[in-house]
Phi, psi and omega in degrees: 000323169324282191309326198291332190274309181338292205316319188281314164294318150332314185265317166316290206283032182257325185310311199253296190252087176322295228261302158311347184251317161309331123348280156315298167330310216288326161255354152289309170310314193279324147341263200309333176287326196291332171309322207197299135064024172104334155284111189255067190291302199276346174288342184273306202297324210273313158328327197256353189258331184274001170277342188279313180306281150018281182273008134292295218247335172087033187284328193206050183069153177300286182303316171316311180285318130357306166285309191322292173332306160303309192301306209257004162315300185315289132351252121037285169308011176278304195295009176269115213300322187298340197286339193276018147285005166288337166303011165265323156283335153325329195285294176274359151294313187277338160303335168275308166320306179291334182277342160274347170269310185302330208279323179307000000 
């Protein structure tokens, strides 16, 4: 969402002040990667900590909790810089988990 408003702000103010809107892009950009930017790190944790609770407490099954792991494993290796194309598996990974959490 940073980026998608940034864009818009961005292009307004390219009208009037070239340089000031570049300039901006410029820290809209380091804002949006520093959020996310390919490292899913706190989304790998939170994935791997409410399945690790899970399979403490006897919440949502052994396999589920059990992928939940792998899924925020996955996550988690994104802050290794050769690793961050695991964020795409992470990505479509954790989207089959939350539709497996919903369905649980």
């Amino acid at each position: 969402m940073i980026g998608v408003i940034g864009t818009g702000s961005v292009a307004n103010m390219h009208t009037t002040n070239t340089e000031t809107a570049f300039t901006s892009w410029q820290t809209i950009e380091k804002i949006q990667n520093g959020m996310g930017g390919g490292v899913e790190i706190v989304g790998g944790v939170w994935v791997f900590l409410i399945s690790a609770t899970s399979l403490a407490y006897r919440k949502f099954g052994r396999i589920l909790s059990y992928f939940g792991l792998i899924v925020g494993t996955a996550g988690i290796l994104t802050i290794i810089p050769g690793l961050k194309s695991l964020g795409a598996i992470f990505g479509l990974t954790q989207i089959t988990w939350f539709m497996l959490i919903g369905f649980t």
